[in-house]
C-alpha positions in Angstrom: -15.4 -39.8 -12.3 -18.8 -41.4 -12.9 -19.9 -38.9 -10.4 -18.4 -41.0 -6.9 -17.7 -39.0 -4.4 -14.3 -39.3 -2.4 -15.0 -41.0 1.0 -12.2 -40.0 4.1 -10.4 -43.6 5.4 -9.6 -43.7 8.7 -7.7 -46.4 10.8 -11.1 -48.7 10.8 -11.3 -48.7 7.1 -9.9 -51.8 7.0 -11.7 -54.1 9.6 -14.7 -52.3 8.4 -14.4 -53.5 4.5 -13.5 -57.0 5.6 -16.3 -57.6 7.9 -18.9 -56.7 4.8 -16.9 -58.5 2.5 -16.7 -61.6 4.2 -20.9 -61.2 5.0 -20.9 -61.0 1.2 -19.1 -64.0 0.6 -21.5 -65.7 3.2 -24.2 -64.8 1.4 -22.4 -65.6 -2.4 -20.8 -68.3 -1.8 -22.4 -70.3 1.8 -25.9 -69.4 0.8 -26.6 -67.4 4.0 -28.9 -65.1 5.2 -28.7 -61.5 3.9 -30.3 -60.2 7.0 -28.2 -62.4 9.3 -24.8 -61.8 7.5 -25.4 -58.1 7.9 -26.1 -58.2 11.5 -23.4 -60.1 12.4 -20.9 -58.2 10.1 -22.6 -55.0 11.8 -21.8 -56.8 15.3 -18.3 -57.7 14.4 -17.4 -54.0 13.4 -19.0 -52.7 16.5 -17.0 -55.4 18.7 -13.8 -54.4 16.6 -13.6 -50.5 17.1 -14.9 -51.0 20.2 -18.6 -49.3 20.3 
């Protein structure tokens, strides 16, 4: 299918795609930094899973 490879979700998955979603809506829809938004979405997933 469109040559997409099958990723593996584990119990993370989750808190992981809603931390970059919600550093894309920053960015979208509250004009923020691309740079920042990452960071902190990197930051948040780190605090989250506990690394």
């Amino acid at each position: 299918m469109l040559g997409l490879e099958p990723f593996h979700m584990g119990p993370d998955t989750g808190t992981i795609g809603a931390e970059f979603l919600n550093a894309l809506v920053d960015v979208e829809q509250a004009g923020g930094d691309p740079a920042t938004a990452w960071d902190r979405a990197v930051g948040n997933i780190r605090t989250a899973i506990g690394q």
